[in-house]
N, C-alpha and C positions, 0 to 999 in steps of 0.2 A: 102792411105786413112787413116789409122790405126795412120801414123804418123803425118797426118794433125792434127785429131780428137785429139791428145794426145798434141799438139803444141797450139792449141784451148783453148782444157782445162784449158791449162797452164796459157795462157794468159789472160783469165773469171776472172780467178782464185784471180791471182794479180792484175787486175784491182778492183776487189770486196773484197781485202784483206783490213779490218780494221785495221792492221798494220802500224803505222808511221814509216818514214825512217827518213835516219839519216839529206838529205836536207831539212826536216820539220823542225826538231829539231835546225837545223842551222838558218833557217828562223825565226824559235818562236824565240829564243836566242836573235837574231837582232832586233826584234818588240820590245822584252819589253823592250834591252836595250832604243832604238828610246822613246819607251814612259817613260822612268824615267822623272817625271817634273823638274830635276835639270840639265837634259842636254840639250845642244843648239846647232847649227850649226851642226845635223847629218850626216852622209855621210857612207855610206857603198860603200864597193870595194870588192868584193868576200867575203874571209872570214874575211877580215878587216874593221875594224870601228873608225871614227874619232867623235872625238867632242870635244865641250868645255864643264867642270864640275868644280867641287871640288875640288879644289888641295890637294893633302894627307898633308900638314902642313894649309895649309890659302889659302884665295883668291880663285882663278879660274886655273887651267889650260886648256893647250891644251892634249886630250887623244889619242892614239891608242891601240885599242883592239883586238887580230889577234887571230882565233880561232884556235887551235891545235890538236885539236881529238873532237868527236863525237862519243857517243856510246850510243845502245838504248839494254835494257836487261828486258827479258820478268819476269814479278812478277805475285806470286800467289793471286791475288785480283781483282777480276774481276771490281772493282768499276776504280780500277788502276792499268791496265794490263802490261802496260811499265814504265820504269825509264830509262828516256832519261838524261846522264853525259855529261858535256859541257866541259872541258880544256882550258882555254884562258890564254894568254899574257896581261897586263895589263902595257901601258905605261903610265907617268903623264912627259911632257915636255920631252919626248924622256928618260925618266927613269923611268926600269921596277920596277914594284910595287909585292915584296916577299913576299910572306905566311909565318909568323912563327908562328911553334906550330901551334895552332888552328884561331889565328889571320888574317886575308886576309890584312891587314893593306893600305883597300881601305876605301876611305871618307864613314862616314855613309851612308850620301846620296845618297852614288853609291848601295850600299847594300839595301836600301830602295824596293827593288822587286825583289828580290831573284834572282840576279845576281852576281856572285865573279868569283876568278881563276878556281876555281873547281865547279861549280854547277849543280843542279841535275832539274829534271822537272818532273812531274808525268802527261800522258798519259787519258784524259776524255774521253773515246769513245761515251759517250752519246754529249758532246760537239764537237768532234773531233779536238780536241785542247791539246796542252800542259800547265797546269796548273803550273805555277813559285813560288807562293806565298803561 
């Protein structure tokens, strides 16, 4: 009984934890890439995302975006309890698109709602939402 009651708890527990995981994180990530208004023909496949956007010189390309880590790290701010870090691959026509220096050296465009190789998201629990921007 003692080990029901303590199994119970457990599970109360984590259903009523305000804690984001890290498939939130991956799902917010794919929303706001989907609503950037410069992209078109979305498509998500697991942790992978197609489109067409900006091309890093001109024109348009064809994108794939594949995510590589997800991690959520508790902060001292209760307004903004977590910072959820994103890791992505960034292709433009089957060529990946490198960070230098501080540079993500993706089309403005793409950058227009705070999504890059490395990006961060900060945690609303009054919203229950991850905030990009």
């Amino acid at each position: 009984m003692r080990r029901l009651m303590c199994a119970l708890a457990l599970t109360l527990a984590a259903a009523c934890s305000s804690a984001p995981d890290t498939a939130g994180l991956q799902d917010s990530f794919s929303e706001q890439l989907a609503a950037n208004k410069f992209v078109s023909e979305f498509e998500k496949s697991g942790d992978d995302f197609t489109f067409t956007g900006p091309g890093p010189e001109s024109g348009t390309a064809k994108w794939r975006v594949h995510i590589d880590s997800a991690a959520i790290e508790p902060q001292d701010d209760e307004k903004q309890p977590y910072k959820g870090t994103v890791k992505a691959t960034w292709l433009a026509d089957g060529k990946p698109i490198e960070i230098t220096g501080a540079e993500s050296n993706l089309p403005i465009e793409l950058l227009s709602n705070g999504l890059s190789q490395v990006c961060w998201a900060f945690w609303d629990p009054a919203e229950r939402r991850w905030m990009w921007e």
